[in-house]
C-alpha positions in Angstrom: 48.9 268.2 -29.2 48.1 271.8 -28.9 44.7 272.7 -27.3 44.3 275.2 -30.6 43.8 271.9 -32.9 40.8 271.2 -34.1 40.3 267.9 -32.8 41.9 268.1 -29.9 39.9 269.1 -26.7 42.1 269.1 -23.1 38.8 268.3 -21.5 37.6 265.4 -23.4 41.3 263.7 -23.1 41.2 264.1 -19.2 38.0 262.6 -19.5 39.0 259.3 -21.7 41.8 259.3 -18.8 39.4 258.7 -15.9 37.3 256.1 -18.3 40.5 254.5 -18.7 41.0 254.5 -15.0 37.8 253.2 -14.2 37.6 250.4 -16.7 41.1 249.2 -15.5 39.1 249.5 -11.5 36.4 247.2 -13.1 38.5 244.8 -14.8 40.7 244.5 -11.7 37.4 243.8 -9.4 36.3 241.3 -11.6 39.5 239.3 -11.8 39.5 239.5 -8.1 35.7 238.5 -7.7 36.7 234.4 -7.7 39.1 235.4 -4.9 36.9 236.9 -2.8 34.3 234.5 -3.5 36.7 231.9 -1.8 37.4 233.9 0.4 33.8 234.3 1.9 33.3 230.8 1.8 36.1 229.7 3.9 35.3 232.6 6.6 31.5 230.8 6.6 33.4 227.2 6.6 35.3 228.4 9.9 32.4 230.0 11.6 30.4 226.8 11.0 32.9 224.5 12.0 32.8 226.4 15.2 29.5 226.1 16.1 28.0 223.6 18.0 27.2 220.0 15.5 23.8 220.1 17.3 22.9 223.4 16.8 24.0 222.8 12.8 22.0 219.9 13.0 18.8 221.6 14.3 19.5 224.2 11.7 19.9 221.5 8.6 16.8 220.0 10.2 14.3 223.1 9.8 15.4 224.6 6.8 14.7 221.1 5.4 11.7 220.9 7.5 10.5 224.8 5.8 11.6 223.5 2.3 9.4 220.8 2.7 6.4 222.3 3.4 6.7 225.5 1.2 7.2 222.8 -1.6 3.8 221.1 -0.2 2.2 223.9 -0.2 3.4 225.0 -3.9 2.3 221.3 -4.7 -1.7 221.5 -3.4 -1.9 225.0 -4.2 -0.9 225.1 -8.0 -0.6 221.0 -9.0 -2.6 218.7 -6.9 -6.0 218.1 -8.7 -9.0 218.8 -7.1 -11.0 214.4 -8.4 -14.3 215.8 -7.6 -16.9 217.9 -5.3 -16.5 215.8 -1.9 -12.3 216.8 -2.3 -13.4 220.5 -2.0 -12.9 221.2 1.5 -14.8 223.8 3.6 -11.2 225.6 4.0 -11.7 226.1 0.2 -14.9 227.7 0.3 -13.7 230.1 3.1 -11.4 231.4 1.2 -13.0 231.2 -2.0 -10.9 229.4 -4.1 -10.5 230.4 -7.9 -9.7 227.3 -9.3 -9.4 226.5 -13.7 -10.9 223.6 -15.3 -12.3 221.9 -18.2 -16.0 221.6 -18.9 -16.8 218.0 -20.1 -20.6 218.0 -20.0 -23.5 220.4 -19.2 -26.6 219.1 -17.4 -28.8 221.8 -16.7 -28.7 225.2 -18.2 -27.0 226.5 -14.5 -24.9 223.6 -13.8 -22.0 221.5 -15.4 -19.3 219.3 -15.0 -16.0 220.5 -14.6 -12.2 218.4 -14.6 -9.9 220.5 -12.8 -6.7 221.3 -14.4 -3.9 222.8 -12.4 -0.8 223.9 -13.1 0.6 223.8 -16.4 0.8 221.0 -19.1 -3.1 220.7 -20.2 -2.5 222.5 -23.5 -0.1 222.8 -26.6 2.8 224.0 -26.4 4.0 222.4 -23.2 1.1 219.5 -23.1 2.1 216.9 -21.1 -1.1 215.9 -18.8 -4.4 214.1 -20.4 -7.9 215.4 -19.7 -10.0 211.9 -20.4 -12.7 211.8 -22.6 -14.9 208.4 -22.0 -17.6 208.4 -19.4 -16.0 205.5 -17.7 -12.6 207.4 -17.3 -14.2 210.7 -15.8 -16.6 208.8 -13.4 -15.5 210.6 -9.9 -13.4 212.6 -11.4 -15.3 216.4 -12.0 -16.5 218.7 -9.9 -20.2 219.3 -10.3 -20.9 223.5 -10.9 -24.1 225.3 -10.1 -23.4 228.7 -11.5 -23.7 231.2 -8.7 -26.7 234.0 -8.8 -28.7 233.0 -11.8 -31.6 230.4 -12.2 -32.3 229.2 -15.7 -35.5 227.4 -17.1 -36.2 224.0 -15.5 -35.8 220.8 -17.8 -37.5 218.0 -17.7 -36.8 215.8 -14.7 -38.8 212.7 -12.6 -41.9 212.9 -15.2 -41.9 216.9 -15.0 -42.4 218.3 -18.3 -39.8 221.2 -18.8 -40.3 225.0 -19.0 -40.5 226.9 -22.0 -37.4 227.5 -23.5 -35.2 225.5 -21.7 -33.7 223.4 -24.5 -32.7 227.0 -25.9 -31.3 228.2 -22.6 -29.4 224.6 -22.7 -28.2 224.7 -26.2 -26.8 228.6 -25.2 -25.2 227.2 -22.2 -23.4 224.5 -23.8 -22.4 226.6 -26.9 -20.5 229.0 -24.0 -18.9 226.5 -21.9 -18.8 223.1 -22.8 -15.2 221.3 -24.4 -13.8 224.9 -23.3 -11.8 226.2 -20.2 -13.4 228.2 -17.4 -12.5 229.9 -14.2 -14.8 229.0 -10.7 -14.4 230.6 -7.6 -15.7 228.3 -5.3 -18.8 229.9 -3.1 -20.1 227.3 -1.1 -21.9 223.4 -1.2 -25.8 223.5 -1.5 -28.4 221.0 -0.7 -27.6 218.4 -3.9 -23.6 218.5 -3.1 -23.1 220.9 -6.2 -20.5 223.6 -5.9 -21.9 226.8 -6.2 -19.4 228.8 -7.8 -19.2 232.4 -9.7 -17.9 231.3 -13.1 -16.0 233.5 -15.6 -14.5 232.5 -19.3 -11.3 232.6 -20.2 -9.8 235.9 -21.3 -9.5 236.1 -24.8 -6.1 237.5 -25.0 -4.1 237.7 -21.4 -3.6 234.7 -19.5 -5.9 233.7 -17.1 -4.0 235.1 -13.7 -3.7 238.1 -15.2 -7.0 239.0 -16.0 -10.6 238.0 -15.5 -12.9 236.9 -18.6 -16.4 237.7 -18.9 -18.9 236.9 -15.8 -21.0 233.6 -17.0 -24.0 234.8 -14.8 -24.4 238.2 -16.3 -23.9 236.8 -19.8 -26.5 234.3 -19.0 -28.8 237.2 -17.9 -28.2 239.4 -20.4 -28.7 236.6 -23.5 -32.0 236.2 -21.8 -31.3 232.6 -21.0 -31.8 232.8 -17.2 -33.3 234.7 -14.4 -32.2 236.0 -11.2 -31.5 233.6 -8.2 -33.1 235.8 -5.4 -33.5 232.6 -2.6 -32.1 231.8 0.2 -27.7 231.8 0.2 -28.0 233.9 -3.3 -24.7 234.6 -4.4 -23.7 237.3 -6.9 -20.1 237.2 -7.0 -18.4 241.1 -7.2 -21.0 242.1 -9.2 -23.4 242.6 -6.7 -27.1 242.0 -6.5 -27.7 245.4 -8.1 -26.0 244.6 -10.9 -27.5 241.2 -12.0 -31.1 242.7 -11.4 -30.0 245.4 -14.0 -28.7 243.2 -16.7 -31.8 241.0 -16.3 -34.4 244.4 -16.6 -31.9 245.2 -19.9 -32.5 241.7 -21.3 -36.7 241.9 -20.1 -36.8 245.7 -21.9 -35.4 244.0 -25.3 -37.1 241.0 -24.9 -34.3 238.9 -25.9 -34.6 235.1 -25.0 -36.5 233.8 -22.7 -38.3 237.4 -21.9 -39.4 237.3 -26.0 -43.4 236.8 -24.8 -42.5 239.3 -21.9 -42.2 238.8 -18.3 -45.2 237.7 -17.3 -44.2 233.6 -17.5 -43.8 231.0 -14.9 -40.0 231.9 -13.4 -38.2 228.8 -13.0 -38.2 229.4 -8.9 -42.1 229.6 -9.7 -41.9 226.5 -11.4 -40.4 224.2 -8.7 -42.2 226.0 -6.3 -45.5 224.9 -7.6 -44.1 221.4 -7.6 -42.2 221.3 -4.4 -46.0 222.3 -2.6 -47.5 219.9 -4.7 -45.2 217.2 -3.5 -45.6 218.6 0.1 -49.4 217.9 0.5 -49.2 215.3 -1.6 -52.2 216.6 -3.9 -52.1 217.5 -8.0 -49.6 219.6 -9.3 -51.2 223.4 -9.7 -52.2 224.4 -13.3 -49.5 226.5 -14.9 -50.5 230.7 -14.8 -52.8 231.7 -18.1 -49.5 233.3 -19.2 -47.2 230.8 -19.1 -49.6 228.6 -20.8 -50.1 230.9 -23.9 -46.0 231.0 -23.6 -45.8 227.4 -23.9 -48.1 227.2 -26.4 -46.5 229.5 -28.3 -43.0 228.5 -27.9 -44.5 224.9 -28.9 -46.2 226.0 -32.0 -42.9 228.2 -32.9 -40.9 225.4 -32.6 -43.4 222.7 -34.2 -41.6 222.7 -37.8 -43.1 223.3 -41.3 -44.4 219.9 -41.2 -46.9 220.2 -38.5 -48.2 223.3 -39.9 -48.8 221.4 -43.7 -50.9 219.2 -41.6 -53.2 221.8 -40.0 -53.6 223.2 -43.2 -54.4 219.7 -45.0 -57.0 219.0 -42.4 -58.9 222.2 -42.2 -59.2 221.9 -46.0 
């Protein structure tokens, strides 16, 4: 056709040419591909057959032998279940092992039970492994948590009446955490055989190993619900001391929870201090501080109910 037409460009029809070229070069490789892929596997047949059979033998031997243990590994790593806290080896805390669980009861409000869950197949769509729900059943089988970096108001416990606010900084605690997933990186054992561990919530959109929910400690501090752990082997996970000494001043400014009558109350280190000497020399148990005592008194009569309050009024009528 004349290079005049319309249509009709000389370039454009060598070009069709050389894709007509290549895709004939493509469809012959690929027709050849199964040829060539016998062909490779009888060169390696011949250069096996002439090695020694001891040397292929050593050679099944170890890459069985590596197989085997990378598939351990994969096993304890990412599936093996951690029963409870004497099954967390010191190896663990070294390294600081992030590992997920289940919360199935809080004690305290800065410690709770955990049922480790690893792997997949704990949750719909692809649920195929049972978290148990009777006491019985889970007996041995969590991990006890104490929440790294934070101290929260002491319960009662052995005949020790409990601090102010404590059933608050519970019922805050459990509303986070408990019948819910969470994230530990395990710190270290302390003296009860509790893990210590900086806790974090599950992301609310990404999955969990590819981001990091919200720090449990500085949520705990900056609700009001808890102080700063400042003893001995204190914790404080990547936020740094710093940090949770800033978020606890924030909370004391606004006076949210357990700050509301300021800061002038019994801490709860304060509190088991005062015991702990007590128990030490063997004499009474100190008098709480003035302030705590109008604290208590206060967070008593707050929480006393309409009831109690028709029954003052009755009687001073």
């Amino acid at each position: 056709m004349p290079a005049w037409f319309p249509i009709w460009d000389a370039d454009s029809s060598n070009a069709r040419g050389v894709d007509s070229e290549r895709t004939k070069g493509t469809s012959d490789s690929l027709r050849d591909l199964p040829q060539h892929a016998d062909d490779l596997l009888a060169s390696l047949d011949n250069r096996a057959s002439s090695l020694p059979p001891h040397l292929l033998v050593l050679t099944a031997f170890a890459l069985g032998g590596a197989t085997a243990l990378a598939a351990n590994y994969v096993y304890i790593r990412h599936f093996k279940r951690i029963p409870n806290g004497e099954w967390v080896t010191p190896e663990m805390l070294t390294k600081r092992r992030w590992i997920k669980g289940y919360v199935t009861s809080v004690g305290d409000a800065d410690n709770f039970r955990l049922y480790h869950t690893p792997g997949i197949g704990w949750r719909w769509p692809l649920k195929f492994r049972r978290i148990p729900v009777g006491r019985s059943d889970l007996k041995d089988q969590t991990i006890h948590i104490r929440i790294a970096g934070v101290d929260a108001p002491e319960t009662g416990h052995f005949g020790r009446p409990a601090q102010a606010f404590a059933d608050e900084s519970l019922a805050w605690l459990k509303s986070q955490v408990e019948g819910k997933f969470v994230y530990c990186q395990l710190v270290r054992r302390d003296q009860f055989g509790r893990i210590v561990s900086a806790v974090h919530l599950k992301p609310r959109l990404l999955p969990g190993w590819l981001a990091i929910g919200k720090d449990l400690s500085l949520e705990m501090l900056r609700s009001g619900w808890a102080s700063v752990y400042e003893q001995a082997g204190a914790e404080y996970g990547n936020a740094g001391l710093d940090e949770f000494l800033r978020v606890q001043k924030e909370a004391q400014d606004a006076k949210r929870g357990m700050w509301r009558y300021g800061t002038r109350g019994e801490s709860p280190a304060d509190y088991k201090r005062r015991y702990r000497e007590a128990a030490a020399t063997g004499e009474p148990v100190a008098p709480l501080p003035q302030a705590s005592s109008s604290a208590q008194r206060s967070n008593g009569a707050r929480s006393s109910g309409w009831l109690s309050r028709l029954f003052h009024i009755t009687v001073r009528r």
